[in-house]
mmJSON file of the N, C-alpha and C atoms, coordinates in Angstrom:
{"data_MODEL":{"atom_site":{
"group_PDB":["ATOM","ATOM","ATOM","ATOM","ATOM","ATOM","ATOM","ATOM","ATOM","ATOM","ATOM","ATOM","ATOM","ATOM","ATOM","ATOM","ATOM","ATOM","ATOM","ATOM","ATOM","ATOM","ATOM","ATOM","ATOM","ATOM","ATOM","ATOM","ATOM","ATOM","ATOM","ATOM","ATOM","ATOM","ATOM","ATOM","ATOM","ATOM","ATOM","ATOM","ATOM","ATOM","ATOM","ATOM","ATOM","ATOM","ATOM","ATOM","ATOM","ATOM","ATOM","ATOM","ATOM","ATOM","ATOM","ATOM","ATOM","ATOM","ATOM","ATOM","ATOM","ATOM","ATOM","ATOM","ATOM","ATOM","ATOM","ATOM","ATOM","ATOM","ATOM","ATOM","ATOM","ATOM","ATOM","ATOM","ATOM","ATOM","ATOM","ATOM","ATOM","ATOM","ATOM","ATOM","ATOM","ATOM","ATOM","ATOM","ATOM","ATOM","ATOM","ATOM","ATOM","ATOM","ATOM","ATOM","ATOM","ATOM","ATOM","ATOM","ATOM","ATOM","ATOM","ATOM","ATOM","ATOM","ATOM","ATOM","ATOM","ATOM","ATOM","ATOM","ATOM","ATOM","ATOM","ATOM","ATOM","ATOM","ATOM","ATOM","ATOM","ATOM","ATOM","ATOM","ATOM","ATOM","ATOM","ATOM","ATOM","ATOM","ATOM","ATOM","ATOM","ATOM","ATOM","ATOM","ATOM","ATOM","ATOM","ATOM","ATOM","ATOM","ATOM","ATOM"],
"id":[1,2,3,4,5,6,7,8,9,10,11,12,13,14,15,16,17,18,19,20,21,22,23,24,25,26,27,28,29,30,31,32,33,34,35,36,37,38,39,40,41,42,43,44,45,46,47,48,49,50,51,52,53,54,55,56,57,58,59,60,61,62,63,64,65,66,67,68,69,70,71,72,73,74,75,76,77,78,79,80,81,82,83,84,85,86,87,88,89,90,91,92,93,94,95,96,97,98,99,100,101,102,103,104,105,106,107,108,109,110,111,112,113,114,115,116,117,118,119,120,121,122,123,124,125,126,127,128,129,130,131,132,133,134,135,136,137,138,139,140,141,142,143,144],
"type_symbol":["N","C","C","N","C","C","N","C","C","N","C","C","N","C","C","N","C","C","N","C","C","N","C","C","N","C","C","N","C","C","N","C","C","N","C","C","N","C","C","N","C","C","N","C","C","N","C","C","N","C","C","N","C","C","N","C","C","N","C","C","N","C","C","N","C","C","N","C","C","N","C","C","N","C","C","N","C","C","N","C","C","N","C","C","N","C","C","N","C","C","N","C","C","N","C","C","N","C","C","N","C","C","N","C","C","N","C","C","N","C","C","N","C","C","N","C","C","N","C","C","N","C","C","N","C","C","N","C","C","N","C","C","N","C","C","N","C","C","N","C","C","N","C","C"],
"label_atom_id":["N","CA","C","N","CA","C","N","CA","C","N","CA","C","N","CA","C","N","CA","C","N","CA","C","N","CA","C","N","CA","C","N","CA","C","N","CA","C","N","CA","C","N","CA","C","N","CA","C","N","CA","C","N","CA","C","N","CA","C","N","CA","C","N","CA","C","N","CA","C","N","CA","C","N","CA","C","N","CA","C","N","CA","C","N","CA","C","N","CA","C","N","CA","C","N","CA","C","N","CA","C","N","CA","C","N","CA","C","N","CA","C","N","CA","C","N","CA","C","N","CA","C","N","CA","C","N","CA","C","N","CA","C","N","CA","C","N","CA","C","N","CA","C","N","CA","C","N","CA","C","N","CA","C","N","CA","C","N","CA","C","N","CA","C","N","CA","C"],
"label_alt_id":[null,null,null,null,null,null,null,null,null,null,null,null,null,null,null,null,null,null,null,null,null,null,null,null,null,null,null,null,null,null,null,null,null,null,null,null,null,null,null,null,null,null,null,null,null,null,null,null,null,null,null,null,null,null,null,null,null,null,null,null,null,null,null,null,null,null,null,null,null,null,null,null,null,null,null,null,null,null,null,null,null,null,null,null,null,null,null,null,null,null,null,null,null,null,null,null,null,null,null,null,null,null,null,null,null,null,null,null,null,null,null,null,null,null,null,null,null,null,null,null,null,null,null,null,null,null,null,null,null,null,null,null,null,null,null,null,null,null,null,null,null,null,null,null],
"label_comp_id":["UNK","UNK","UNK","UNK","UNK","UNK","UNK","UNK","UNK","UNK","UNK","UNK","UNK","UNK","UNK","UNK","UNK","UNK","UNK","UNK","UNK","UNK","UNK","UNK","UNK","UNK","UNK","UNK","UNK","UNK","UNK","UNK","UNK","UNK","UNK","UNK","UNK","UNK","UNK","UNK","UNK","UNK","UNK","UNK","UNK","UNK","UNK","UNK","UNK","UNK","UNK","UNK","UNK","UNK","UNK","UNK","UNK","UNK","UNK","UNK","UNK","UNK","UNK","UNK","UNK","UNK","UNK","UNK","UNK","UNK","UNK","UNK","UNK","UNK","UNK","UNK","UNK","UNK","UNK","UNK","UNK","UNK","UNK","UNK","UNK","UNK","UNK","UNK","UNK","UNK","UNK","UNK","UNK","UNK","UNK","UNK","UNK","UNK","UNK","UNK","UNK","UNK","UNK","UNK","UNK","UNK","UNK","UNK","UNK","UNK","UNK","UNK","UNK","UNK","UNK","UNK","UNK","UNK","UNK","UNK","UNK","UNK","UNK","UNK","UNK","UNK","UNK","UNK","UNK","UNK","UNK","UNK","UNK","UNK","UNK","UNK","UNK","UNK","UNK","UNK","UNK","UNK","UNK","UNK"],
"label_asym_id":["A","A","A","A","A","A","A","A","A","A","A","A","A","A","A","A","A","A","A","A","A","A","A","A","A","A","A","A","A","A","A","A","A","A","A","A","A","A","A","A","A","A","A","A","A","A","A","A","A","A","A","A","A","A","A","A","A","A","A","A","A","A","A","A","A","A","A","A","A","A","A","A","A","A","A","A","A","A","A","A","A","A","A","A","A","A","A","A","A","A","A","A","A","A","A","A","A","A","A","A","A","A","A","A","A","A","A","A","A","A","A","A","A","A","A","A","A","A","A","A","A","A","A","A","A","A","A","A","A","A","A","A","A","A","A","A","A","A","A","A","A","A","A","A"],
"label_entity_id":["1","1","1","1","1","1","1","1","1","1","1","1","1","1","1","1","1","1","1","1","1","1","1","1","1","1","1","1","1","1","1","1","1","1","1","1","1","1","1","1","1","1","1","1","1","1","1","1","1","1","1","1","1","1","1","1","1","1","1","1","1","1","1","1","1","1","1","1","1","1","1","1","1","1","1","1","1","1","1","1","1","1","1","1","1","1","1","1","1","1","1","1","1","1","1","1","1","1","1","1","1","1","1","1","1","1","1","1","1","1","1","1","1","1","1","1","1","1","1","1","1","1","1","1","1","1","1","1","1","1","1","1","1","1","1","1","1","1","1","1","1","1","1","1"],
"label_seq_id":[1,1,1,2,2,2,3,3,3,4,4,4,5,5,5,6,6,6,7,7,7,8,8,8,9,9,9,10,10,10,11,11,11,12,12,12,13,13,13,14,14,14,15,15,15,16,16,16,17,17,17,18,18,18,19,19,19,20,20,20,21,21,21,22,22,22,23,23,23,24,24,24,25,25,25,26,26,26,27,27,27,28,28,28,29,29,29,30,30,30,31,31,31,32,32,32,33,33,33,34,34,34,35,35,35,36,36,36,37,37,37,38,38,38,39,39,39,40,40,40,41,41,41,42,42,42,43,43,43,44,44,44,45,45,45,46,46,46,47,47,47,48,48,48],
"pdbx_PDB_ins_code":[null,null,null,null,null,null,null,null,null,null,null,null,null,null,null,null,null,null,null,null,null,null,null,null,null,null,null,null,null,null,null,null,null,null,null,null,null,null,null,null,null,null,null,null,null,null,null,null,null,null,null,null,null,null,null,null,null,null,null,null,null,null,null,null,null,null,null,null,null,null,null,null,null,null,null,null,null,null,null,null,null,null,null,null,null,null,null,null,null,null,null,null,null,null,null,null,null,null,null,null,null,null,null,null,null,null,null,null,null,null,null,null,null,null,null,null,null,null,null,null,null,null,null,null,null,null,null,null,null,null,null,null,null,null,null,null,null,null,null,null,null,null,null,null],
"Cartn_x":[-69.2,-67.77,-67.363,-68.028,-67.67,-67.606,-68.881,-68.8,-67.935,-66.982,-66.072,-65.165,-64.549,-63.587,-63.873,-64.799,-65.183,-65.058,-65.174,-64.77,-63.548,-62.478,-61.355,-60.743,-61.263,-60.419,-60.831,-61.929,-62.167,-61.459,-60.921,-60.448,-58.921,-58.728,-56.915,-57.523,-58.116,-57.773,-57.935,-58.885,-58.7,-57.122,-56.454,-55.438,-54.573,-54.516,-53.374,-53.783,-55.011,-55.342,-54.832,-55.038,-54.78,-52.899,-52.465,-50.961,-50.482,-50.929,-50.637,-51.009,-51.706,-52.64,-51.424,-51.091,-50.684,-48.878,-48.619,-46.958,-46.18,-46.462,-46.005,-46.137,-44.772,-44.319,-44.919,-44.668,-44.779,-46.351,-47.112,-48.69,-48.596,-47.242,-47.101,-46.984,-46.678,-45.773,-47.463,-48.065,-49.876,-49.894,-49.899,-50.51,-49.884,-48.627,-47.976,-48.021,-47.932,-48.91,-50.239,-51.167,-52.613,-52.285,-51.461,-51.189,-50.725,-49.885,-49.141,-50.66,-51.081,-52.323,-53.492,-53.415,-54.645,-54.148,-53.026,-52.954,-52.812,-52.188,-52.372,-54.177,-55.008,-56.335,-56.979,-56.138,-56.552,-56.274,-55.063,-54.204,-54.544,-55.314,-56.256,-56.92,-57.957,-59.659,-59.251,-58.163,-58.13,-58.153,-57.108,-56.555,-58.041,-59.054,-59.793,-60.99],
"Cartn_y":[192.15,192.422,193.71,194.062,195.607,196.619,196.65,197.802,198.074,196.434,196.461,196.968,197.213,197.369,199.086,199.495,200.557,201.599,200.928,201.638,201.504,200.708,200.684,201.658,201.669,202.83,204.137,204.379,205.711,205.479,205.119,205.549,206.006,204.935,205.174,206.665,206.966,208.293,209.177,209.44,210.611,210.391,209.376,209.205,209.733,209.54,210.201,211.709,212.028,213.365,214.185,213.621,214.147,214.627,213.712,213.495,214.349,215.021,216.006,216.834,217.357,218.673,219.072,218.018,218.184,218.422,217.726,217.823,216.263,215.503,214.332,214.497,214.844,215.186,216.483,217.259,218.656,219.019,217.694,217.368,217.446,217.036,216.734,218.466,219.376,220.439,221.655,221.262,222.042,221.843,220.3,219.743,220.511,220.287,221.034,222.425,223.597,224.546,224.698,224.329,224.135,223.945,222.784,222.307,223.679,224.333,225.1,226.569,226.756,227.664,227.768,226.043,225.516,226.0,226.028,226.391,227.856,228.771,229.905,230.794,229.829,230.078,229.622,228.638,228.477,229.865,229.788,230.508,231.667,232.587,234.005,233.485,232.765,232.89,232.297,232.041,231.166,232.758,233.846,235.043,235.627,235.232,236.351,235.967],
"Cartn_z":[-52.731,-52.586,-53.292,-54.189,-54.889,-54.044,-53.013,-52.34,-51.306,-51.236,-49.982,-50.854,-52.102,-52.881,-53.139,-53.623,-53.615,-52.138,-50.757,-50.258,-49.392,-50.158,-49.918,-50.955,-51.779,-53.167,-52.687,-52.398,-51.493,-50.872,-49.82,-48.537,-49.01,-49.841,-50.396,-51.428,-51.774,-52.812,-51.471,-50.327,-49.412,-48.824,-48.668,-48.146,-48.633,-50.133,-51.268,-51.311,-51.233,-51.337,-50.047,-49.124,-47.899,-47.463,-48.285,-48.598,-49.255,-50.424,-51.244,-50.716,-49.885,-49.381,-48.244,-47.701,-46.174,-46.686,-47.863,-48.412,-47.438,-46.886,-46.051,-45.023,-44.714,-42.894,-42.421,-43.206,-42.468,-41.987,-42.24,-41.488,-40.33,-39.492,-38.054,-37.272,-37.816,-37.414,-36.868,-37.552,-36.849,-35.59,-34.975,-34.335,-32.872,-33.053,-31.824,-31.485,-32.601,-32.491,-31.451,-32.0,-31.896,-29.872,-29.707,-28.389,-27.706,-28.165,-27.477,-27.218,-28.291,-27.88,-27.065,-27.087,-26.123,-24.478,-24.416,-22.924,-22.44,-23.398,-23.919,-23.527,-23.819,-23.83,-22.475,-21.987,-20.912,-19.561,-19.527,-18.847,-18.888,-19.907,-20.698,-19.512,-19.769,-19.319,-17.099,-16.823,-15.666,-14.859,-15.667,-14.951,-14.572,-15.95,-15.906,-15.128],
"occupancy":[1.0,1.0,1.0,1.0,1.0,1.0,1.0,1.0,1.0,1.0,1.0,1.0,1.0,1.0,1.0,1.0,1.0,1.0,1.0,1.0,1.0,1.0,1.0,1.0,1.0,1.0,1.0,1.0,1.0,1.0,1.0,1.0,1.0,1.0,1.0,1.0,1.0,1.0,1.0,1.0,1.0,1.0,1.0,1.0,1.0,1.0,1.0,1.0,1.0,1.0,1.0,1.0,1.0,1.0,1.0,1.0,1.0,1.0,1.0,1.0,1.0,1.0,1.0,1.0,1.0,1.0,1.0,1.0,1.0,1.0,1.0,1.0,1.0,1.0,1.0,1.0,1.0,1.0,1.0,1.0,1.0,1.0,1.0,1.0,1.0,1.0,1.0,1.0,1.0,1.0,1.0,1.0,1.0,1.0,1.0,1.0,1.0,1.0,1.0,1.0,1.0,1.0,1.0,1.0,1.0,1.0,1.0,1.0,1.0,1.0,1.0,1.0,1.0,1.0,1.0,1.0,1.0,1.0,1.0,1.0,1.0,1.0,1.0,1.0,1.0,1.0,1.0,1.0,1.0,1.0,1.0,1.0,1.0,1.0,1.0,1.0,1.0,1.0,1.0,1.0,1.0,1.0,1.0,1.0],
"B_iso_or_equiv":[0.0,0.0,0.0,0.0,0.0,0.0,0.0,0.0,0.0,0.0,0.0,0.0,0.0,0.0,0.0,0.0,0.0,0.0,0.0,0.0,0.0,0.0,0.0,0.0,0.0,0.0,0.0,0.0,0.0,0.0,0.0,0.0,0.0,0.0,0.0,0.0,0.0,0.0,0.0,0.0,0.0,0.0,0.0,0.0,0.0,0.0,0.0,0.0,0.0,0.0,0.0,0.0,0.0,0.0,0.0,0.0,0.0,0.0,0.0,0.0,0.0,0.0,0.0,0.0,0.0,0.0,0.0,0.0,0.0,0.0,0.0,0.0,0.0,0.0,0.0,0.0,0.0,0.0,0.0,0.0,0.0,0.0,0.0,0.0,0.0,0.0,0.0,0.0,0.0,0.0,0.0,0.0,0.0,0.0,0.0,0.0,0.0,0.0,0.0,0.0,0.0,0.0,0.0,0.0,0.0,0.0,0.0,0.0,0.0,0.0,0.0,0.0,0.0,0.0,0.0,0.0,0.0,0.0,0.0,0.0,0.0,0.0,0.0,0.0,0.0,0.0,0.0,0.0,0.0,0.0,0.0,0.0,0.0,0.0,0.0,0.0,0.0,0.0,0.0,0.0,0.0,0.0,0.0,0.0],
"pdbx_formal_charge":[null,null,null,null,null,null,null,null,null,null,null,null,null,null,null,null,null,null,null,null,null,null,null,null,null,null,null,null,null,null,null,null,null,null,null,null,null,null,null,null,null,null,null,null,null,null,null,null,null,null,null,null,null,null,null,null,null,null,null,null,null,null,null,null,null,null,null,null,null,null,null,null,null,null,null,null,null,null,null,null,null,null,null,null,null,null,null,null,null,null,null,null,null,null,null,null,null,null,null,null,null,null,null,null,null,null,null,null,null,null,null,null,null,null,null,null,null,null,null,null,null,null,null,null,null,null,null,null,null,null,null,null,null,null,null,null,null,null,null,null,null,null,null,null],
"auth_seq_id":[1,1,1,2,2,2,3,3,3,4,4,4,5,5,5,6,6,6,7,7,7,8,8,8,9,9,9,10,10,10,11,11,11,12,12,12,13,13,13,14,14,14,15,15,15,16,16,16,17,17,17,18,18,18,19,19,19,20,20,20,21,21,21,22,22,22,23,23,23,24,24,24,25,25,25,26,26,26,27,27,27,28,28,28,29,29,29,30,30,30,31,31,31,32,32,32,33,33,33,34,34,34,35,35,35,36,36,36,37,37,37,38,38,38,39,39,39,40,40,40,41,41,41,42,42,42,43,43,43,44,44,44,45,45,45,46,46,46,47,47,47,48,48,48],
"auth_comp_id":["UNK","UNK","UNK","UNK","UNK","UNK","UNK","UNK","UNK","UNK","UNK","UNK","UNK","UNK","UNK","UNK","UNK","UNK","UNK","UNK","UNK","UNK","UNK","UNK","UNK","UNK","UNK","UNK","UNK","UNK","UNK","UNK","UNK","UNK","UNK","UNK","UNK","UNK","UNK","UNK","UNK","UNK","UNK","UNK","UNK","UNK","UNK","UNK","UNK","UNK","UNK","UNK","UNK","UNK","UNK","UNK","UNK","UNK","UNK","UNK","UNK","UNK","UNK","UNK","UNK","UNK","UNK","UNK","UNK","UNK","UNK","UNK","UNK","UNK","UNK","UNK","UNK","UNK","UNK","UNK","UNK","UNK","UNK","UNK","UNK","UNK","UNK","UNK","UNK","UNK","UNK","UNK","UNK","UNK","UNK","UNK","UNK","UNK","UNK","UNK","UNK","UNK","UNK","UNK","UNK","UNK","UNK","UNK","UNK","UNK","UNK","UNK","UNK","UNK","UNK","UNK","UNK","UNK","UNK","UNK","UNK","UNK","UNK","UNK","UNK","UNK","UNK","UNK","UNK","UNK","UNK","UNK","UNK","UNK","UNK","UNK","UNK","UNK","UNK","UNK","UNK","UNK","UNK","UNK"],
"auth_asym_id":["A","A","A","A","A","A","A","A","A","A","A","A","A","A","A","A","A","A","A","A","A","A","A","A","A","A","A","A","A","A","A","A","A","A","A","A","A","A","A","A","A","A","A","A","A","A","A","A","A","A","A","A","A","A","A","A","A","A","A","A","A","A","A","A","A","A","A","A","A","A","A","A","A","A","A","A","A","A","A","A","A","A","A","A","A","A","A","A","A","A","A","A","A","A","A","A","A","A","A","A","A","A","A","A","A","A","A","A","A","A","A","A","A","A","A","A","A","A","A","A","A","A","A","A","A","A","A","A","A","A","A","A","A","A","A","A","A","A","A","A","A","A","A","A"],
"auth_atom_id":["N","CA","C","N","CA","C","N","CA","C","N","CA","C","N","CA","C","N","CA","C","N","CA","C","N","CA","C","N","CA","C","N","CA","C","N","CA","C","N","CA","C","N","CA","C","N","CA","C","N","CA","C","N","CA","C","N","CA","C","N","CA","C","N","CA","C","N","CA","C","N","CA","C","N","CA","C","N","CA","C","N","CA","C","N","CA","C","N","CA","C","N","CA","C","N","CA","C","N","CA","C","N","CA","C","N","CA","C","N","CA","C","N","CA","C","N","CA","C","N","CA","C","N","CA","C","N","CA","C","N","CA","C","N","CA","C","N","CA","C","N","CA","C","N","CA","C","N","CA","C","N","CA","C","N","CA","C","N","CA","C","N","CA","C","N","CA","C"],
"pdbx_PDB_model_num":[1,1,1,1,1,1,1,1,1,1,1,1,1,1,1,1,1,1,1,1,1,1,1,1,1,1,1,1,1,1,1,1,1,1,1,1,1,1,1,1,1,1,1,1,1,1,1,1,1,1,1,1,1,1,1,1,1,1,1,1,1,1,1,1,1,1,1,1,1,1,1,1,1,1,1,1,1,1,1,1,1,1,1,1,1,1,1,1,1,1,1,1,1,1,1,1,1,1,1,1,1,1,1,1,1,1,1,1,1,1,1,1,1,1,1,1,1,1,1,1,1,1,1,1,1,1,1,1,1,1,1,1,1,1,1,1,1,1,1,1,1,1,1,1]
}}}
């Protein structure tokens, strides 16, 4: 049972870490970016 506990405490410290890195919400605000370029790249290489 330790190692099930052990890698529940890992998972919660990348979670908290990931939380501070990212600032909360403003984690969401990349994602739509990234979306908007992907077609960008498409639309480049379709012309060419």
């Amino acid at each position: 049972m330790k190692k099930v506990w052990i890698a529940i405490a890992a998972v919660a410290i990348i979670a908290g870490i990931a939380l501070l890195f990212s600032g909360g919400e403003p984690a969401a605000t990349p994602a739509p970016e990234e979306e908007v370029s992907i077609p960008d790249d498409r639309i480049g290489s379709g012309i060419r």
